[in-house]
N, C-alpha and C positions, 0 to 999 in steps of 0.2 A: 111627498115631502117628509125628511126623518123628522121625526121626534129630535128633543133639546137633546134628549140626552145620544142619538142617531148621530147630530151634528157634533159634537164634543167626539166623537169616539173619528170621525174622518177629521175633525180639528187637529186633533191629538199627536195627528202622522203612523197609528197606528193602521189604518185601513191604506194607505200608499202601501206599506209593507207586503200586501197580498198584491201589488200591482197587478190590478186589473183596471180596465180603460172602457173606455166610454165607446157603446154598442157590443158591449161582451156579450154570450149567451152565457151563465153560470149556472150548472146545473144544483141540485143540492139533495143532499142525502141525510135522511137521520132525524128530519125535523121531528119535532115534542113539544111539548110544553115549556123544557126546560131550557131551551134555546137561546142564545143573545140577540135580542130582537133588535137593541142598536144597532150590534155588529149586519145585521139580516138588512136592514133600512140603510146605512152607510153602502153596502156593497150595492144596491139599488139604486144609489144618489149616484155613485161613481160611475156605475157602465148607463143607466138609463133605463134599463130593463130590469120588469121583476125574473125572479128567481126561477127555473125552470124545476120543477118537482120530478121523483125520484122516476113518471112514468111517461120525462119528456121522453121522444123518440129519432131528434135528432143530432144532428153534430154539434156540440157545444165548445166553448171556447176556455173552460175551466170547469172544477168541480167543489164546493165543500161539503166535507161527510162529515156530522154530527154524530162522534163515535162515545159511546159508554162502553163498562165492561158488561160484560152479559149480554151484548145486543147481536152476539152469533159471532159467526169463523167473522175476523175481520180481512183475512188475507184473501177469502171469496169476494166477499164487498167490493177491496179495492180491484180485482181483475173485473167485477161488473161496471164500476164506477169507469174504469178508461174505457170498454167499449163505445164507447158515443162521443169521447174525448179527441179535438180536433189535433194532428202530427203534434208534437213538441207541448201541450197543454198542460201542465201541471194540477196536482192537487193540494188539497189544503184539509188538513184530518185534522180535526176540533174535539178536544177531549178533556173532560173534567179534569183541572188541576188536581197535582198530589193531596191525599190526604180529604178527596171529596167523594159525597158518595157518585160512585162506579164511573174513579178515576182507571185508568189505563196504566200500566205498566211502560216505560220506554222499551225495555225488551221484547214487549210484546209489539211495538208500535214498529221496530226496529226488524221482528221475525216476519211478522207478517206482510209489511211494503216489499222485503227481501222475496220473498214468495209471491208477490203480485209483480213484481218487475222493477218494482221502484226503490229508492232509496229516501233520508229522509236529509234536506238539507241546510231546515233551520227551523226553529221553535223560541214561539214568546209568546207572552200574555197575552190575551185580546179580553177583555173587559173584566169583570170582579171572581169568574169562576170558572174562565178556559186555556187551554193549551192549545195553540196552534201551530200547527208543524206541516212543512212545506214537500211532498212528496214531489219524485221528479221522476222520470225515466233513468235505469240504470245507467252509466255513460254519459250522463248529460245533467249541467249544474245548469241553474237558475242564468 
């Protein structure tokens, strides 16, 4: 069960925004310390299932990668992160707001999805200190 503060953040209508449904496999990339633990427990509450860690091994039904700057090439990331990504699956790159430490550049967030295959086709706030931006397959919107 989430936490109060888990429940407020799928209250809110921000966790609909990632539509994701109930028996998803979501994989997740990047976890830390510094994480959104609500955001982590909402997306739990939504499909049913915990989160699949970065050394799941198979087909999943979406991904969020918990990206900082410094954390390596991120355009390698995201071509690891679709391999296990089920046809038409989207991503979800979670990235320190501007102005935070080892926020992300959108040029770079923009360079490197271009180089993994995807594009980026929407971005907003998810709790007090993230960016999340919706990657898709080239050719193909949400």
């Amino acid at each position: 069960m989430a936490t109060q503060e888990g429940a407020s953040a799928a209250d809110n209508g921000v966790i609909a925004r990632f539509g994701f449904k109930a028996g998803q496999i979501i994989q997740e990339y990047g976890y830390d310390d510094d994480v959104d633990e609500a955001l982590r427990e909402s997306i739990e509450d939504v499909t049913g299932e915990q989160l699949a860690d970065e050394d799941f091994g198979d087909v999943v039904d979406g991904a969020i990668v918990w990206y900082r700057d410094g954390d390596g090439d991120l355009a390698d990331l995201l071509m690891d992160v679709q391999s296990l990504l089920d046809d038409g699956c989207g991503v979800w790159l979670l990235s320190p707001k501007a102005g935070s430490p080892g926020a992300v550049e959108p040029r770079d967030v923009e360079e490197s999805s271009s180089l993994a295959g995807l594009h980026a086709t929407s971005t907003f706030v998810v709790g007090g200190s993230w960016w999340a931006t919706q990657l898709v397959e080239k050719g193909r919107s949400k």
